[in-house]
C-alpha positions in Angstrom: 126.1 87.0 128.6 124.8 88.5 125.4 126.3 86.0 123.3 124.6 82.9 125.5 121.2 85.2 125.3 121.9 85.4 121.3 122.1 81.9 120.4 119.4 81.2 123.2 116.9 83.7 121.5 117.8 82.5 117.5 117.3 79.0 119.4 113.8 79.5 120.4 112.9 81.8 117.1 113.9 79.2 114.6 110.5 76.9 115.2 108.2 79.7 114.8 110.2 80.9 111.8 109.9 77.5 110.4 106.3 77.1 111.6 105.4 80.0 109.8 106.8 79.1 106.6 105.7 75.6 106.3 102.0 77.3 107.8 101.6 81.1 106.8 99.3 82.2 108.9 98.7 85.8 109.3 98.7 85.7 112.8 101.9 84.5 113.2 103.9 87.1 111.9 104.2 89.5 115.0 105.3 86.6 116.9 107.6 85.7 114.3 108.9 89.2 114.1 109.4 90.2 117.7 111.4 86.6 118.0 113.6 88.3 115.1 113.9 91.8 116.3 114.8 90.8 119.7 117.9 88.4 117.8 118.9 91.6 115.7 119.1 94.2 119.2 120.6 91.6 121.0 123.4 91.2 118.2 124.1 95.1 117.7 124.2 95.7 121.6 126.9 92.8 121.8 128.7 92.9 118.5 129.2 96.7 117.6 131.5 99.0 119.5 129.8 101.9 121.0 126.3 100.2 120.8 125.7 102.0 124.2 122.6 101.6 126.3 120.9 105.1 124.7 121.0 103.5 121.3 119.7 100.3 122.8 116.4 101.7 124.1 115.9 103.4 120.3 116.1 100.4 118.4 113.9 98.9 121.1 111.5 101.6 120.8 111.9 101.2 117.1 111.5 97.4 117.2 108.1 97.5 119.3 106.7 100.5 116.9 107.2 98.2 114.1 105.3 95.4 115.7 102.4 97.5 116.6 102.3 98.6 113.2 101.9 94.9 111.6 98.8 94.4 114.0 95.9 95.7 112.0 97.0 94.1 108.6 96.5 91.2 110.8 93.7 91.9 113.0 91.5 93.2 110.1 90.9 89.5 109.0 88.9 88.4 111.9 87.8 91.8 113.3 86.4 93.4 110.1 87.8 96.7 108.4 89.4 98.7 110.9 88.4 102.9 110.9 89.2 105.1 108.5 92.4 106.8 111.0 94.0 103.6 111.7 94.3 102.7 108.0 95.3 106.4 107.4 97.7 106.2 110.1 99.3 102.8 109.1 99.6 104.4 105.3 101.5 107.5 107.3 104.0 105.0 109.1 104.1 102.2 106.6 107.5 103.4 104.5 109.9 104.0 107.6 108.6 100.8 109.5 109.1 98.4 106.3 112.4 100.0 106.2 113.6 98.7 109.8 111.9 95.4 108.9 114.3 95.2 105.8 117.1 96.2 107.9 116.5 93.9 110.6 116.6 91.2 108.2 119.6 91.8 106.1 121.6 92.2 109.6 120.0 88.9 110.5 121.2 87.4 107.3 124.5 89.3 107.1 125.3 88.7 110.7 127.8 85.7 110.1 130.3 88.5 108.7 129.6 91.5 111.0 129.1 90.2 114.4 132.8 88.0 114.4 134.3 91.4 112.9 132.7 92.9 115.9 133.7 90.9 118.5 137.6 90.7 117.5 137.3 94.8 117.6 136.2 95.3 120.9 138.9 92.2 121.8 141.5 94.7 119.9 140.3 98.0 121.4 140.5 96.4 125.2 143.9 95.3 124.6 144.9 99.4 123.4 145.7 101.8 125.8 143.5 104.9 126.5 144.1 107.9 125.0 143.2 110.8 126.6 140.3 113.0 124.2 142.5 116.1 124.9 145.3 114.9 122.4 143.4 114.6 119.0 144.2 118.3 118.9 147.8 117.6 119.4 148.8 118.6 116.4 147.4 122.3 116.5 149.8 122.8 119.5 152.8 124.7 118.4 154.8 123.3 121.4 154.3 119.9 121.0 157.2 117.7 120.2 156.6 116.2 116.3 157.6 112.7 117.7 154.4 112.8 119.7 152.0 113.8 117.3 153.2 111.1 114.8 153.1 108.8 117.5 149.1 109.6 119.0 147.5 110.3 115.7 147.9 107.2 113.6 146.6 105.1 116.7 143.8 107.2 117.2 143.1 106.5 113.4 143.6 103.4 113.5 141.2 103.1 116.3 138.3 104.9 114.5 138.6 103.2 111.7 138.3 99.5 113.4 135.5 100.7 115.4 133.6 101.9 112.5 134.2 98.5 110.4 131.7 96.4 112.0 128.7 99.2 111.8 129.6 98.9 107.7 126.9 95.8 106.9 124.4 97.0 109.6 124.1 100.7 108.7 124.7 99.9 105.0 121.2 98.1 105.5 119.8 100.5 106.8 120.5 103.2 103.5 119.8 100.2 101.4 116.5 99.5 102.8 115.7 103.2 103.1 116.6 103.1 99.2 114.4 100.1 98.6 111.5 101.2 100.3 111.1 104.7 99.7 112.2 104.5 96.1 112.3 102.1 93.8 109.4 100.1 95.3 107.4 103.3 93.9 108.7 103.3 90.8 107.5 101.4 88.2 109.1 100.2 84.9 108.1 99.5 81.4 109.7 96.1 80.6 109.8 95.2 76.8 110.6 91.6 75.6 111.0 89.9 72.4 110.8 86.6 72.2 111.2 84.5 69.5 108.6 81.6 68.8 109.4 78.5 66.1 107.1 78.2 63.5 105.1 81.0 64.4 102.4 82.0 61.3 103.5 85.3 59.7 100.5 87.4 60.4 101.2 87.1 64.0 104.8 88.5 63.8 104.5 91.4 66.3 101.7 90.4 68.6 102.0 92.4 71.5 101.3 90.9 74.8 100.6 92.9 77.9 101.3 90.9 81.2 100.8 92.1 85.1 101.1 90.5 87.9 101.3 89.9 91.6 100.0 93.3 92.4 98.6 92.4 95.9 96.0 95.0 96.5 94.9 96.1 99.8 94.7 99.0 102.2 97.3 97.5 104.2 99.6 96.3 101.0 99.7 97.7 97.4 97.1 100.7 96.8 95.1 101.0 94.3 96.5 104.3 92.8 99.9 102.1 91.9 97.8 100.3 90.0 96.9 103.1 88.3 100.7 104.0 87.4 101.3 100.8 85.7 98.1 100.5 83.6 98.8 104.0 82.3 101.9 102.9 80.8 100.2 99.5 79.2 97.7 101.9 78.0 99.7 103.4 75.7 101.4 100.5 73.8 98.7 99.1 71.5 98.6 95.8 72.9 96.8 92.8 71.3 96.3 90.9 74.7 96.4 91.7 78.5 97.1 89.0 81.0 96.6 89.1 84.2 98.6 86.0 85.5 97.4 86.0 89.3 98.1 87.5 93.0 95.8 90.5 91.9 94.4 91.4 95.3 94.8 90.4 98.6 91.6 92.1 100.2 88.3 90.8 99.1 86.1 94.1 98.5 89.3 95.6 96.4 89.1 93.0 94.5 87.0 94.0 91.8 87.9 97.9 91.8 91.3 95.9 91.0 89.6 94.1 87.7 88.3 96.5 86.7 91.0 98.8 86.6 92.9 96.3 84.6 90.2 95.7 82.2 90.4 99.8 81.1 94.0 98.9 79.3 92.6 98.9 75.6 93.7 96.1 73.6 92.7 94.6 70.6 91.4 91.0 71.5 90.3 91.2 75.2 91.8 90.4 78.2 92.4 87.3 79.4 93.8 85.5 83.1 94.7 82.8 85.6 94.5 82.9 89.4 97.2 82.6 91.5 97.4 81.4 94.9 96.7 84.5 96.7 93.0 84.6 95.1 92.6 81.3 97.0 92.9 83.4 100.2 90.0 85.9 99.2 86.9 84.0 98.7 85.6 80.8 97.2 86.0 80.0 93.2 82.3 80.9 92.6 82.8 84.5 93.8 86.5 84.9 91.8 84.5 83.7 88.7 81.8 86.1 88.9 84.7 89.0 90.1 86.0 88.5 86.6 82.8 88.0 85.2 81.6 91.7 86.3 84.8 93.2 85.2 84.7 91.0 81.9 88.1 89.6 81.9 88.0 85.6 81.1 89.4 83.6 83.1 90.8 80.6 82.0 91.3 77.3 84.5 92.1 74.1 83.2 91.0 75.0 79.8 91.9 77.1 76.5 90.8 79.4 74.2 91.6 80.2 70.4 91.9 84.5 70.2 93.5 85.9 67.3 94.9 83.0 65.7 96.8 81.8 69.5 95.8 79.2 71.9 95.5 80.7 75.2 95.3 77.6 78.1 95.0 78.7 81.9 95.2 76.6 84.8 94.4 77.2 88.4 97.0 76.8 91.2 97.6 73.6 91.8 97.0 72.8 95.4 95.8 70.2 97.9 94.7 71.1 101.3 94.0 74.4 103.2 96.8 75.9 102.7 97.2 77.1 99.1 101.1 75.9 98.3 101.7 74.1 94.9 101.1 70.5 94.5 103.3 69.8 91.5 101.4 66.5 91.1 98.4 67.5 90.0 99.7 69.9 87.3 99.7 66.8 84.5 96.4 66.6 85.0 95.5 70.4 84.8 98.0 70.6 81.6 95.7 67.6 79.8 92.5 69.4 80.5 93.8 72.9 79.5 95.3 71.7 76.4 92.6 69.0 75.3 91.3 71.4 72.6 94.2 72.4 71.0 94.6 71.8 67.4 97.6 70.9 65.0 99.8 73.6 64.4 98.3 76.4 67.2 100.8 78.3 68.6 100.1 77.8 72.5 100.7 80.6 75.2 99.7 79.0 78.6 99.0 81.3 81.8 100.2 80.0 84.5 101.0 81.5 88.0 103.6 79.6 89.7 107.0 79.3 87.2 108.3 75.4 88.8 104.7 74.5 86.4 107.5 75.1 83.6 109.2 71.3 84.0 105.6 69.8 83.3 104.7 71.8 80.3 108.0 70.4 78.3 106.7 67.8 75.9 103.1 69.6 75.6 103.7 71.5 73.0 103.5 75.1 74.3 105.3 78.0 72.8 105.2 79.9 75.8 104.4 80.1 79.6 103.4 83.3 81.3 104.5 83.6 85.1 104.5 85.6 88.3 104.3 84.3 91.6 108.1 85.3 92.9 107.9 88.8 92.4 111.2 88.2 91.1 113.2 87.9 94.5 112.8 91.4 94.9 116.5 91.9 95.3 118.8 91.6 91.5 122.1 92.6 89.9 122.1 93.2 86.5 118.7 92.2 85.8 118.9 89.0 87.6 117.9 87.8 90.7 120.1 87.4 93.6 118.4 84.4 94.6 118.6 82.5 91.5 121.1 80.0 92.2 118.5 78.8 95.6 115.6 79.3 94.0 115.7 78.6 90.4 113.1 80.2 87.3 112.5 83.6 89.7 113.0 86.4 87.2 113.2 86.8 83.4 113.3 84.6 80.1 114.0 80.9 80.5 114.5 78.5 77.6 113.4 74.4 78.0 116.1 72.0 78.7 114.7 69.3 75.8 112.1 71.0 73.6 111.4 74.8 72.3 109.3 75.7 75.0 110.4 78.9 77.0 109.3 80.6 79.7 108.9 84.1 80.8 108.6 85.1 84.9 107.5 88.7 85.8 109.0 90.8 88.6 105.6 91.5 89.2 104.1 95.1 89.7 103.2 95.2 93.4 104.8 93.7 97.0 103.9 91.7 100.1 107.0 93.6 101.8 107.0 97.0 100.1 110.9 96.9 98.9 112.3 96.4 96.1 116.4 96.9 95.4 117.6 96.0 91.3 114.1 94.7 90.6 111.8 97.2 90.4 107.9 96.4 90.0 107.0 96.4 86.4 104.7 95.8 84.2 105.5 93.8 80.6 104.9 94.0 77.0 106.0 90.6 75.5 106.3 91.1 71.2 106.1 87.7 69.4 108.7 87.3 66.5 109.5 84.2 64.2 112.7 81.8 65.4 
């Protein structure tokens, strides 16, 4: 019964899933989710031993509380700002509930190995015969014959053990989201890079590049006083440049608080940006341009400026239609209009928010691209990301295939799902130092 209800649920989940990938619209991700919750209680109750009907109605409860808890970052779109308690309350409840999300989802995903492993236990454990409770303390009675003891106790361990197996991937999810939530998703880090650019004019050996990104500000997101954390370590490193490289703030009166908390990093030069796709969400261009304006932080789209010897080019995300994804075709056309004033022999930086730009600029001449926009996977090993091999130029320093061009991608500094696990949110100083 649970197994036809399983497949029957994943069944009618996978077109909303898919719906609201290829469409992300807010308001479909509490229908999304309870589609997935109710897979993931359906999968413990009939896969894991013991998975009585007490623990049932707690995950359900669990499950529903989570839900409930997604509705006003939804809601607060169409029906204004919501009071001052529920946003308080949301901030009170948003750690533990992102941490059952996570869960939920890595069972989801690891559920190929658990559930089978499940299933052939509980086959096992109906083919043993019952041992009565009153015999684990065999052993502690003096009378006992030895020959029963050794005969009750390694079943009995044997029995615990293959009962426990199958709650391994589940409950290790659950400590790993815990640690992934309510850790290192707080807990920012100073990333220095060095990179090494041909031909690059002496006097600008050492130019120190500051770069954040994908902060994703809003009451119901990122807050502002993370924000904080991470410029206070920029502030300190003497930097000749800041970039903002897009997905700053996902709630429009934030928006510039956000700028202008970015634009108290001292540097030497200025600070300089490009939007990312998320800024598309907030308001129309005119009222991003003046954002930065206020804040005075230039913003560069389709075009370049020369700043301390370096040509910085920007470009806008390059979309097509309401829904802000990346249209890789029109990024020639942005590349000829953000380079057009580039002279013979500038070294060229170009700010750029989504990385798969990177295949275009090969050819162009740039030195460099600066990228966010995947917040590197927010899952690594060893300072790469796990989902490299699906989803190629997500985290760290990438080298072009036919020409010098590189290309560096930022973890980013803040999170649309507040967990991070090997790939914590940073902020990055890049230093520029001759091939």
């Amino acid at each position: 019964m649970f197994g036809s209800l399983a497949f029957g649920l994943a069944s009618a989940a996978a077109p909303v899933v898919a719906q609201s990938f290829n469409r992300p619209r807010m308001g479909v991700i509490p229908l999304v989710a309870v589609a997935l919750f109710a897979l993931w209680v359906v999968l413990l109750r009939w896969a894991l031993p013991g998975f009585g009907r007490k623990l049932l109605r707690v995950f359900v409860l669990l499950a529903a509380a989570t839900v409930l808890l997604m509705l006003p970052r939804v809601l607060w779109r169409w029906a204004g700002a919501p009071p001052g308690w529920v946003t308080a309350l949301h901030g009170l409840f948003l750690g533990p509930s992102t941490v059952v999300q996570v869960a939920m989802l890595a069972g989801i995903v690891t559920a190929p190995l658990w559930v089978p492993l499940g299933l052939w236990v509980q086959r096992w454990l109906r083919k043993q015969p019952v041992v009565p409770k009153a015999e684990t303390a065999l052993a502690k009675v003096p009378f006992v014959p030895r020959r029963v003891v050794q005969t009750v106790q390694p079943l009995l361990s044997r029995r615990g053990l293959l009962q426990t197996l199958p709650w391994v991937l589940p409950g290790g999810a659950m400590v790993a989201a815990s640690y992934g939530v309510l850790y290192e998703a707080g807990h920012i880090a100073l990333r220095r890079v060095r990179i090494a650019i041909p031909g690059l004019p002496k006097e600008l050996w050492g130019f120190r590049i500051g770069q954040v990104t994908d902060i994703h500000i809003s009451r119901f997101q990122t807050q502002l006083r993370h924000l904080e954390r991470g410029m206070e370590l920029l502030a300190g490193e003497k930097l000749d440049l800041l970039c903002p490289t897009g997905d700053l703030c996902d709630e429009p009166r934030l928006h510039l608080d956000t700028l202008r908390l970015i634009k108290q990093v001292p540097t030497r030069l200025g600070h300089i940006a490009c939007v990312g796709n998320h800024e598309l969400y907030l308001a129309d261009r005119g009222t991003i341009s003046r954002a930065y304006e206020k804040a005075q932080i230039q913003l560069l789209e389709e075009e370049s400026a020369l700043i301390g010897g370096i040509r910085l080019a920007g470009i806008g995300f390059a979309h097509s239609g309401r829904v802000p994804r990346l249209d890789e075709s029109l990024v020639p056309g942005q590349l000829e209009s953000a380079l057009k004033d580039r002279r013979q022999g500038e070294p060229t930086i170009l700010l750029a928010h989504h990385p798969h730009v990177f295949p275009h600029v090969e050819g162009k001449g740039v030195a460099l691209q600066l990228s966010g926009h995947t917040h590197g996977g927010q899952v690594g090993f060893l300072g790469k990301s796990v989902l490299e091999p699906v989803y190629p130029l997500i985290r760290g320093h990438y080298r072009g295939q036919h020409d010098p061009s590189q290309l560096f991608v930022s973890a980013g500094l803040g999170h649309w799902l507040q967990f991070r696990f090997g790939c914590p949110p940073e902020v990055v100083v890049i230093e520029l130092v001759p091939a």
